[in-house]
TORKOL-4160 file (C-alpha; in steps of 0.2 Angstrom, whole numbers, padded with zeros to 4 digits, m for minus):
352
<pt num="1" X="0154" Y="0098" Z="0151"/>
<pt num="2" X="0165" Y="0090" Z="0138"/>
<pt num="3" X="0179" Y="0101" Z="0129"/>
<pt num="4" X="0185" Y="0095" Z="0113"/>
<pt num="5" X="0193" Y="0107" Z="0102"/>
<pt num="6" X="0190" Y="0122" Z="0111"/>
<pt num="7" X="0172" Y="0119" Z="0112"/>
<pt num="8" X="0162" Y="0115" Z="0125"/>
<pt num="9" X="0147" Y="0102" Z="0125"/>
<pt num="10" X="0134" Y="0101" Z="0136"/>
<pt num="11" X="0131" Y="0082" Z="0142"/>
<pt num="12" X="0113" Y="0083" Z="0148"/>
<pt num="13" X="0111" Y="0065" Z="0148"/>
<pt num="14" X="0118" Y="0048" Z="0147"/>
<pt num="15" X="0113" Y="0045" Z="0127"/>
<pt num="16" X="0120" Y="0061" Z="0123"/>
<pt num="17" X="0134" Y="0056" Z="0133"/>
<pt num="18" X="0135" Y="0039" Z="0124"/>
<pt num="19" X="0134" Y="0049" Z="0105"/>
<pt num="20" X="0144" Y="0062" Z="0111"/>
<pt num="21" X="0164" Y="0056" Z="0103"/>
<pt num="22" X="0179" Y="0066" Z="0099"/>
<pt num="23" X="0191" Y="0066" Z="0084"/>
<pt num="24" X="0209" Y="0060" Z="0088"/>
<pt num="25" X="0216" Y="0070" Z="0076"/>
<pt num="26" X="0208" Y="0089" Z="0082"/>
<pt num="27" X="0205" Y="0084" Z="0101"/>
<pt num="28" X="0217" Y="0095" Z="0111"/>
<pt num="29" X="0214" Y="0082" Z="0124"/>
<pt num="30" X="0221" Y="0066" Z="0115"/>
<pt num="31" X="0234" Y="0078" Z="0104"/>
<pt num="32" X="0229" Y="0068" Z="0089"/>
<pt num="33" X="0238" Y="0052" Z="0100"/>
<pt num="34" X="0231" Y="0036" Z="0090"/>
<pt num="35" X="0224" Y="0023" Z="0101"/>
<pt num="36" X="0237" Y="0008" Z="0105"/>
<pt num="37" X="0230" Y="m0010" Z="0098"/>
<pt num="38" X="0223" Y="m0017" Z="0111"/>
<pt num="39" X="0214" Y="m0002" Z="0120"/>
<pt num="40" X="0198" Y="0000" Z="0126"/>
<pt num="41" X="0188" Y="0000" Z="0111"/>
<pt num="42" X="0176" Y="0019" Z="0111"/>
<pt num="43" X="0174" Y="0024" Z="0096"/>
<pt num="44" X="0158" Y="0014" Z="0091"/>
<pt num="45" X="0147" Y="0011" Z="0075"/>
<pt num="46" X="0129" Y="0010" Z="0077"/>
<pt num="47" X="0119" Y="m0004" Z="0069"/>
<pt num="48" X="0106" Y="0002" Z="0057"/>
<pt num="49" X="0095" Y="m0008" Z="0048"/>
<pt num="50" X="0087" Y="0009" Z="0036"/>
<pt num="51" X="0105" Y="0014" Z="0031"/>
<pt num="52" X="0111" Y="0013" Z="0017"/>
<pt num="53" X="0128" Y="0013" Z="0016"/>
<pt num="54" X="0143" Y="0016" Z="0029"/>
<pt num="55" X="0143" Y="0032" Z="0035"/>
<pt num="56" X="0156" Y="0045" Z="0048"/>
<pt num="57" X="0156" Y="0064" Z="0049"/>
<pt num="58" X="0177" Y="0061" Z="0054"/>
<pt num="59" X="0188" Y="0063" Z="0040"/>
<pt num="60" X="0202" Y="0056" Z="0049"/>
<pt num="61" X="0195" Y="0039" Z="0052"/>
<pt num="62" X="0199" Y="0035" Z="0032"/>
<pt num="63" X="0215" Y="0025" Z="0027"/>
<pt num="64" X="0210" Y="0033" Z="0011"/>
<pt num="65" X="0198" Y="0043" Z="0003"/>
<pt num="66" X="0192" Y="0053" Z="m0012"/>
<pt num="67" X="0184" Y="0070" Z="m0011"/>
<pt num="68" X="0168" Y="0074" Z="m0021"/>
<pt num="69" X="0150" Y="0077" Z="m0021"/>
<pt num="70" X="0143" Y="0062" Z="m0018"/>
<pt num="71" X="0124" Y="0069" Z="m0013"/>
<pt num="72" X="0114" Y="0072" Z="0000"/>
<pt num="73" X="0105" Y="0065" Z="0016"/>
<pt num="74" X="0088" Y="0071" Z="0021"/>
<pt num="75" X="0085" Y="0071" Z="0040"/>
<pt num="76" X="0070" Y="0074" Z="0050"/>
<pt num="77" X="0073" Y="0090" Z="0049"/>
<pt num="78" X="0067" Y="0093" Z="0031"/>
<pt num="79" X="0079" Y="0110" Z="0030"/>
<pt num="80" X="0095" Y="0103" Z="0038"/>
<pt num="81" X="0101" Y="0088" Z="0026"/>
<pt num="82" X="0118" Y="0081" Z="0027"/>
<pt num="83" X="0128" Y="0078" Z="0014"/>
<pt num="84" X="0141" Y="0066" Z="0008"/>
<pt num="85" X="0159" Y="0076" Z="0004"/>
<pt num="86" X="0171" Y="0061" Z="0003"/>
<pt num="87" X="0170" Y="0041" Z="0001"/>
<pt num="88" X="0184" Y="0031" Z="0006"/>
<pt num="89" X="0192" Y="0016" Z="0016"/>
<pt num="90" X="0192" Y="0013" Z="0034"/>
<pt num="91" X="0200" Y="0000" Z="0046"/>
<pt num="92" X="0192" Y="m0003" Z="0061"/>
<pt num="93" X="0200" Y="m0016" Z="0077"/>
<pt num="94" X="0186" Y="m0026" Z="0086"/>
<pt num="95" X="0181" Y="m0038" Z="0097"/>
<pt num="96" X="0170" Y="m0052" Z="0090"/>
<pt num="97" X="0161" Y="m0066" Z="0104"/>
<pt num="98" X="0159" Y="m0081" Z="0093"/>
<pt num="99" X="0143" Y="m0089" Z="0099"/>
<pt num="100" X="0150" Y="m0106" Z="0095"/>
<pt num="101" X="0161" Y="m0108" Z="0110"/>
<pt num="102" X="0159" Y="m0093" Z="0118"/>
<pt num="103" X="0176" Y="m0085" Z="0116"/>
<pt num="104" X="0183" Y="m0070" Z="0111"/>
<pt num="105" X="0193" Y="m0063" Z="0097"/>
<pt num="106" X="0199" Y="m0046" Z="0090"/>
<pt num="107" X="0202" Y="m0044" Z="0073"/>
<pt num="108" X="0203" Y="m0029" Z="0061"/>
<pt num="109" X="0192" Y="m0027" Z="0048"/>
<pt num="110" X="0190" Y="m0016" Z="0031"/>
<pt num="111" X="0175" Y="m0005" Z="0030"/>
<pt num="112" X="0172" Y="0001" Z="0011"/>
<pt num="113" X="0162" Y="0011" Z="0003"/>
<pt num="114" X="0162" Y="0023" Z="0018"/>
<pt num="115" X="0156" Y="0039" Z="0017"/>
<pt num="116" X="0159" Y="0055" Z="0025"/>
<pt num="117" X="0146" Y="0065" Z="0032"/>
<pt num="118" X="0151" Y="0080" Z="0041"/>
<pt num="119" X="0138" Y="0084" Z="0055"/>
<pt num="120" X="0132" Y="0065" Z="0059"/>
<pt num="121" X="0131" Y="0063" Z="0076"/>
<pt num="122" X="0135" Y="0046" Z="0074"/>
<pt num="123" X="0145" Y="0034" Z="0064"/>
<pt num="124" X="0133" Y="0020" Z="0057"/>
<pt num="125" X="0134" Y="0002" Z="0050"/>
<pt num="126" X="0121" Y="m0002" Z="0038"/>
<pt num="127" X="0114" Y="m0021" Z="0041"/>
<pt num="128" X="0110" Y="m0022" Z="0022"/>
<pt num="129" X="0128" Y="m0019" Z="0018"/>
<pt num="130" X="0136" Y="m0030" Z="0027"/>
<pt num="131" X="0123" Y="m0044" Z="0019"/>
<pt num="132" X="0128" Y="m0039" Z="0005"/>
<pt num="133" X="0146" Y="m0041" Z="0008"/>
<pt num="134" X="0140" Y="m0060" Z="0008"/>
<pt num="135" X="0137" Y="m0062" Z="0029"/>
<pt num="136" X="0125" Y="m0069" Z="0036"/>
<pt num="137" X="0116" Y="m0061" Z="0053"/>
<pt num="138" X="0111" Y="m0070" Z="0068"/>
<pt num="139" X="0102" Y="m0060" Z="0082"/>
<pt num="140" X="0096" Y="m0061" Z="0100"/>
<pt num="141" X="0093" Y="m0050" Z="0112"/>
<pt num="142" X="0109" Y="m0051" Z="0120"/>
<pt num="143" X="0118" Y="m0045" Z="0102"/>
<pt num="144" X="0120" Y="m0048" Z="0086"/>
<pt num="145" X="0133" Y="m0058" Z="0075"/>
<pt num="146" X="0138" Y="m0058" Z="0057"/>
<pt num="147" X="0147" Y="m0074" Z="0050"/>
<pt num="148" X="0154" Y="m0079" Z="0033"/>
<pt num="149" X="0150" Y="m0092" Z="0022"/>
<pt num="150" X="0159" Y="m0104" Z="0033"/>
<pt num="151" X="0151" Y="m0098" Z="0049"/>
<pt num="152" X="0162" Y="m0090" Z="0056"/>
<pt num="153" X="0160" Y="m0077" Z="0066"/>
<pt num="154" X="0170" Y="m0059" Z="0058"/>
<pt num="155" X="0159" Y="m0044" Z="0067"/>
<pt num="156" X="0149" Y="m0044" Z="0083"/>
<pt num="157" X="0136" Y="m0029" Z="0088"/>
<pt num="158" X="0133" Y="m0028" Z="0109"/>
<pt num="159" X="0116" Y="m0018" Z="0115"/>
<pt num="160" X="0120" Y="m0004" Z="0120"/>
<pt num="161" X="0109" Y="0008" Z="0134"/>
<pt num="162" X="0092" Y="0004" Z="0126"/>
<pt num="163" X="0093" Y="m0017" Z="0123"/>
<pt num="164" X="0085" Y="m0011" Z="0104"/>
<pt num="165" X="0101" Y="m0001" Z="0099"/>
<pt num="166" X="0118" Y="m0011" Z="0096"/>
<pt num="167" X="0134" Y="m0004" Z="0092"/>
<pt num="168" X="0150" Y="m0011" Z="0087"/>
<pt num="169" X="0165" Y="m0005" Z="0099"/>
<pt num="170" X="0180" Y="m0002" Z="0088"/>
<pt num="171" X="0197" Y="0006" Z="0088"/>
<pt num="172" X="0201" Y="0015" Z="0073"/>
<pt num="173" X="0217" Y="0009" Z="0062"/>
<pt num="174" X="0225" Y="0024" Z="0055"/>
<pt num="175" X="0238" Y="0015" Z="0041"/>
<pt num="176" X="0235" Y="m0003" Z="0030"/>
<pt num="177" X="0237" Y="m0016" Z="0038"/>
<pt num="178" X="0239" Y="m0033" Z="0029"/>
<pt num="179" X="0225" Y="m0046" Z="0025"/>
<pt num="180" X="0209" Y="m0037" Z="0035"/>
<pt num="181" X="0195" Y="m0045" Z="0037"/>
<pt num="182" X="0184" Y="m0039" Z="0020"/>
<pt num="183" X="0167" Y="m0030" Z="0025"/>
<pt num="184" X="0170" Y="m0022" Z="0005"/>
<pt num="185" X="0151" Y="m0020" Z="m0002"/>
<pt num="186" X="0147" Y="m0032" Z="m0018"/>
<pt num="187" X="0142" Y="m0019" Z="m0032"/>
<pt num="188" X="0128" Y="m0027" Z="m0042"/>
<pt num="189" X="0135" Y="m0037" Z="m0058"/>
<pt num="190" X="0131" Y="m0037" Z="m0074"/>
<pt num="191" X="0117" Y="m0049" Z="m0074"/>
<pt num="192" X="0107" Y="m0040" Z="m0058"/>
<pt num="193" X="0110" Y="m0022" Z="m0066"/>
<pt num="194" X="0103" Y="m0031" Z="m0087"/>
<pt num="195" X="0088" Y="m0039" Z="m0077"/>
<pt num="196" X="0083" Y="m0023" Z="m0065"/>
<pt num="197" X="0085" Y="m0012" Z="m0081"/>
<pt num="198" X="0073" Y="m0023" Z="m0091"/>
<pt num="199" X="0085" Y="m0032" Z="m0103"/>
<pt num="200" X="0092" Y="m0016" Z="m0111"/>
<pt num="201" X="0105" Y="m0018" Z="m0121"/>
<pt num="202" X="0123" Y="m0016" Z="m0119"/>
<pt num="203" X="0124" Y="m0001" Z="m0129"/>
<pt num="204" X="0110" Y="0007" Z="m0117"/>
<pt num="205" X="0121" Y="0000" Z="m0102"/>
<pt num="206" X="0137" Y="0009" Z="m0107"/>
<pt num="207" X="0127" Y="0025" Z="m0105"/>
<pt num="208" X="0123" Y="0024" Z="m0087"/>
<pt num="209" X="0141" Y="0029" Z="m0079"/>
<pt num="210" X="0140" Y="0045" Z="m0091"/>
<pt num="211" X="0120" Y="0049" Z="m0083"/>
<pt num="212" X="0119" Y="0041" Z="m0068"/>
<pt num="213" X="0126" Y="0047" Z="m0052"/>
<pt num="214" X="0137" Y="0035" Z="m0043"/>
<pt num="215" X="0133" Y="0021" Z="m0055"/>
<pt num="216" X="0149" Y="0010" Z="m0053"/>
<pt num="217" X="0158" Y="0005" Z="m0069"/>
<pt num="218" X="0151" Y="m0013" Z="m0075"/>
<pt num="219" X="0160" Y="m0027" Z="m0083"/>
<pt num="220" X="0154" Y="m0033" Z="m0100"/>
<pt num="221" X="0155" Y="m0054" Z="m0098"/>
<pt num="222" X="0161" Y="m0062" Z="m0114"/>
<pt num="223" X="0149" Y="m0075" Z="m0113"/>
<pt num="224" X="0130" Y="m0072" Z="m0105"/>
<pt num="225" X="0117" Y="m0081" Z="m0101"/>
<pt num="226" X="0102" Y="m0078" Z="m0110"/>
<pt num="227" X="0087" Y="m0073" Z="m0101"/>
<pt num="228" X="0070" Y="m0080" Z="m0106"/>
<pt num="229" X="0062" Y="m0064" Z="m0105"/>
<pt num="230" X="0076" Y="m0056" Z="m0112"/>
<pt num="231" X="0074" Y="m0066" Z="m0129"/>
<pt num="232" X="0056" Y="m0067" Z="m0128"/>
<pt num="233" X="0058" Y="m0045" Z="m0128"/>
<pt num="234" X="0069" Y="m0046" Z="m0142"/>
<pt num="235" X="0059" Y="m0059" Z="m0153"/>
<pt num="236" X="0054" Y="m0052" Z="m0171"/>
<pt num="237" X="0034" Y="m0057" Z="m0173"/>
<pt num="238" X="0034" Y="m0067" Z="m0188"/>
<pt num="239" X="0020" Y="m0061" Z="m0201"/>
<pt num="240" X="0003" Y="m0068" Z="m0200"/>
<pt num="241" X="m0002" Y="m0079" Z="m0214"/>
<pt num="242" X="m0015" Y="m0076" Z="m0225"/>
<pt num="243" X="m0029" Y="m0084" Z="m0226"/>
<pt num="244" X="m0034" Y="m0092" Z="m0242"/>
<pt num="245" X="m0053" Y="m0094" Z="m0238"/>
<pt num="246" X="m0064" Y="m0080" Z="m0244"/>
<pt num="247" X="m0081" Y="m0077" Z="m0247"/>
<pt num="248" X="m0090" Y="m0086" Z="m0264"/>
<pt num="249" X="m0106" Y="m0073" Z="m0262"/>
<pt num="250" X="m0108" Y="m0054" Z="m0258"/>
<pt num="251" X="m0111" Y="m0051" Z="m0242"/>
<pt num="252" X="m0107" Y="m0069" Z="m0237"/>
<pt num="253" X="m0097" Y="m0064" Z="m0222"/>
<pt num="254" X="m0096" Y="m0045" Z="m0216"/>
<pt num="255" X="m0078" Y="m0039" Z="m0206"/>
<pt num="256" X="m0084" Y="m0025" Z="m0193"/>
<pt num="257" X="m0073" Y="m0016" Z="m0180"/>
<pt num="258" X="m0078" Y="0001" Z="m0171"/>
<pt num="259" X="m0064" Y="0016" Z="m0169"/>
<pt num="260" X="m0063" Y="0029" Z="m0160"/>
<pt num="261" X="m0057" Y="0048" Z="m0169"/>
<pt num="262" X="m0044" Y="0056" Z="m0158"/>
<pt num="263" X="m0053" Y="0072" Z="m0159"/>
<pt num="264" X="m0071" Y="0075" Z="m0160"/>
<pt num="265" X="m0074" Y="0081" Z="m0179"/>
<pt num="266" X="m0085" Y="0096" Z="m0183"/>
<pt num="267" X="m0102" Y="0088" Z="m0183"/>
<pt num="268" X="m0099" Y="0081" Z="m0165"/>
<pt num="269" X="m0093" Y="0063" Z="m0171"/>
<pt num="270" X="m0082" Y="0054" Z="m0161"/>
<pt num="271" X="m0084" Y="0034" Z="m0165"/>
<pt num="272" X="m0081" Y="0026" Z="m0184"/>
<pt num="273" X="m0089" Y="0009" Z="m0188"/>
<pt num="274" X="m0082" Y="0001" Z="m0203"/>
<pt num="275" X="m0093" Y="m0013" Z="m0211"/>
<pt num="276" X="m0080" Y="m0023" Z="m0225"/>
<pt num="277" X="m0088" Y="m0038" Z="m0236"/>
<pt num="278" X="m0076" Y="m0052" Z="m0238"/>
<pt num="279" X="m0081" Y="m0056" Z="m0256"/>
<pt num="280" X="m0079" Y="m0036" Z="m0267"/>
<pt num="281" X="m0069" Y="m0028" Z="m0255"/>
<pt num="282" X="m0085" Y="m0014" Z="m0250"/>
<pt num="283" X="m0083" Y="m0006" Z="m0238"/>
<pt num="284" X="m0094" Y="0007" Z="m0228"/>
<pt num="285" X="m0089" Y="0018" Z="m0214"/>
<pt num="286" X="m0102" Y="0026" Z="m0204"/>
<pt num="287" X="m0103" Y="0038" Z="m0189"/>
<pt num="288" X="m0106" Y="0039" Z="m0173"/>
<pt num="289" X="m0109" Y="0052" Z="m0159"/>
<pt num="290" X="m0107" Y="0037" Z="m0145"/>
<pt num="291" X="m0100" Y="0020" Z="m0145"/>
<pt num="292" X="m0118" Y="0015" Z="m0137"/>
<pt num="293" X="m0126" Y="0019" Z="m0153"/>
<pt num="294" X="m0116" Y="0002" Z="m0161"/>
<pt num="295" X="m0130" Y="m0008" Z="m0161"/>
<pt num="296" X="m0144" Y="0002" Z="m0168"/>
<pt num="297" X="m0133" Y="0008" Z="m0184"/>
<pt num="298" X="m0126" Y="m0010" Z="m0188"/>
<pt num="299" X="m0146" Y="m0015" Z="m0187"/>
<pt num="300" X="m0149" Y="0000" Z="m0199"/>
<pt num="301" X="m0134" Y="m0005" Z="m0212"/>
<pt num="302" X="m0139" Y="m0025" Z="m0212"/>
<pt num="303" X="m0157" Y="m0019" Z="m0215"/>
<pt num="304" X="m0154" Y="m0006" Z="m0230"/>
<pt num="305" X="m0144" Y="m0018" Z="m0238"/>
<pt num="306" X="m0156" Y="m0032" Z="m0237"/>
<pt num="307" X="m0168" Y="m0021" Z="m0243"/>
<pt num="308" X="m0160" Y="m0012" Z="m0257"/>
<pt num="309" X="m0150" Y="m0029" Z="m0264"/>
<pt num="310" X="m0153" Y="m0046" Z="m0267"/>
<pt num="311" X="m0142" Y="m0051" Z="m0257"/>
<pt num="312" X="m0143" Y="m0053" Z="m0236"/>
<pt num="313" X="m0129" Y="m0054" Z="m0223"/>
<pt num="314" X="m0123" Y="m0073" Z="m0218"/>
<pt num="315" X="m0107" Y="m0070" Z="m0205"/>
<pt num="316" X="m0104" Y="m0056" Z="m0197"/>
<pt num="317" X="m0085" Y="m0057" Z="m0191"/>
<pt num="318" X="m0078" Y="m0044" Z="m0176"/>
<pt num="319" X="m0068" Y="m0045" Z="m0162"/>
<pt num="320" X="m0076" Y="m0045" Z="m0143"/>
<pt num="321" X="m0081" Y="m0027" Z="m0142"/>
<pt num="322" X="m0093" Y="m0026" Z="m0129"/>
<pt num="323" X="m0104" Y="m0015" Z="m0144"/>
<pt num="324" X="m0104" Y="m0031" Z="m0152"/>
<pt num="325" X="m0110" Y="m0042" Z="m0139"/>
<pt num="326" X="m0126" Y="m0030" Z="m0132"/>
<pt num="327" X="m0141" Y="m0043" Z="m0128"/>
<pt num="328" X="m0150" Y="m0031" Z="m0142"/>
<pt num="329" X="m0138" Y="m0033" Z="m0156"/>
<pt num="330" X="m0135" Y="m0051" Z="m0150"/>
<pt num="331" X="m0156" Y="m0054" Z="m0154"/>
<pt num="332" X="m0156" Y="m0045" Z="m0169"/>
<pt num="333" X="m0143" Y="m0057" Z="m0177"/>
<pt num="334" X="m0153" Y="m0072" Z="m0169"/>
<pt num="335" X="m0170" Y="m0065" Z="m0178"/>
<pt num="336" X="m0160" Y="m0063" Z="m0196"/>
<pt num="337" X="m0150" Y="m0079" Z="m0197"/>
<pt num="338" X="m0134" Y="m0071" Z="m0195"/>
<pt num="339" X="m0120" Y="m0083" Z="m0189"/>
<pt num="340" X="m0108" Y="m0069" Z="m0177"/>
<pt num="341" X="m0089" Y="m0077" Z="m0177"/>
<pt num="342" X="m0079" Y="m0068" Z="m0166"/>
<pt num="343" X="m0059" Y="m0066" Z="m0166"/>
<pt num="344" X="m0047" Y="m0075" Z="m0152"/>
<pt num="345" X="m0040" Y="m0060" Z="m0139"/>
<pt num="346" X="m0027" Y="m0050" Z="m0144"/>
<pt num="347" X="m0025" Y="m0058" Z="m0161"/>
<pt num="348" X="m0031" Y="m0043" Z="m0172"/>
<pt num="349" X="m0026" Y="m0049" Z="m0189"/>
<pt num="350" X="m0040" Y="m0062" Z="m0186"/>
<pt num="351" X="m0051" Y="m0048" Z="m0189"/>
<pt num="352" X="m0044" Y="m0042" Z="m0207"/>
């Protein structure tokens, strides 16, 4: 039995032992005595590589603090989520084992954001913070260290019961102290947040504080850099230029494309071919109940005008439909002399 604030705990085993930690500043045990410098370092952070911030259920770890509703953390319990009621500074003292030379140090460092989650059983550090902080990791089984850009070594986690868990055994600084060691988060810049947002503008970026929650404030730069995709997004398509060949002959070269009606009309048609001839400007639509029935009704038009004017198809222009390129339709043109041209992908003004 453990009796901290006048409750009692039931320490069935040495890992709820090793989570089990009391709050200075309610403990009618330590009387709300703060640690010395120097002490044995018990109140410890567990290393998690899923979290993703700093989190504590104790307010009185904070240096400083702001109250607010800063969401919620779901648990493995689906109907028991946490939730974060405060996010503030803390200073922690700690031993760090440089693995250079083997020696060890203490030093104090600032934690920030950290976030206050009442009913944690246990204070974490997450890895991907501290990367971000700028540190870099290296790991054996025997611990892990994080170094600065220098190499040094500024934070060491130990294993601790299970070789696959490591904490970092601190002391908890109650007032500033000068020049700590910074583990401060890096927020995401200007240039991370325009490229993960897809080049919005800078008028769309000043909206995100007002609708998104805990969306930092973000700096405007006075010069930027200007992505290649981002300019490329924002490129005005010039207009296509017209092309001052046309037919000398009726039905000299024949434009044709196949649409389909957003809703079926009220004799069951739900495709439109449209034939246009290059030289008058004719142009018949005719309809279809299904797109397979392409090849049979251009073969009917090409016929009925071959056989009611003078005149026969020479080209036949159209884009790469596959209605256009049927084996059937493909013969049919063979048989009749007709020369198919077909438009380059995706440039549809080819095909008038």
């Amino acid at each position: 039995m453990a009796q901290c604030d006048n409750k009692f705990v039931l320490l069935t085993s040495p890992i709820a032992e090793n989570l089990q930690r009391c709050d200075r500043a309610l403990c009618t045990a330590c009387k709300g005595k703060e640690a010395p410098h120097g002490c044995s370092y018990n109140d410890k952070w567990f290393l998690d590589s899923g979290a993703s911030a700093y989190f504590t259920s104790f307010e009185s770890d904070f240096v400083s603090m702001t109250q607010g509703n800063y969401g919620h953390i779901e648990t493995a319990n689906s109907k028991a989520s946490l939730f974060m009621v405060a996010v503030g500074t803390v200073l922690i003292e700690h031993e760090i084992i440089d693995p250079k030379n083997k020696t060890t140090r203490t030093a104090i460092s600032k934690l920030w954001p950290v976030y206050c989650v009442p009913g944690m059983t246990m204070c974490l550090l997450s890895t991907g913070q501290l990367l971000q902080s700028k540190l870099s990791i290296e790991g054996a089984m025997d611990g892990s260290t994080f170094c600065d850009s220098s190499g040094d070594a500024v934070l060491s986690a130990l294993p601790n019961l299970w070789e696959s868990i490591q904490v970092v055994r601190t002391c908890i600084i109650k007032n500033n102290v000068p020049n700590p060691v910074s583990l401060v988060t890096r927020h995401p810049d200007y240039e991370t947040i325009h490229h993960c947002l897809g080049h919005i503008s800078d008028e769309a970026m000043k909206h995100v504080l007002d609708n998104v929650e805990g969306a930092e404030k973000t700096c405007f730069p006075n010069k930027k850099h200007v992505y290649c995709g981002c300019a490329l997004e924002k490129l005005h398509q010039c207009s296509f230029p017209e092309n001052p060949k046309c037919s000398s002959e009726t039905l000299g070269l024949i434009h044709s494309d196949l649409l389909e009606l957003p809703t079926l009309s009220y004799s069951k048609y739900k495709w439109v071919i449209i034939f246009l001839d290059d030289y008058s400007f004719y142009c018949r639509v005719v309809f279809l109940h299904k797109k397979a029935d392409a090849a049979e009704e251009i073969k009917a038009v090409f016929q009925l005008w071959s056989n009611t004017t003078s005149h026969s198809v020479k080209h036949l222009h159209t884009d790469n439909g596959g209605e256009y390129m049927t084996s059937e339709l493909q013969s049919f043109l063979r048989e009749q002399r007709i020369v198919h041209e077909t438009s380059t992908s995706h440039v549809h003004q080819q095909n008038s």
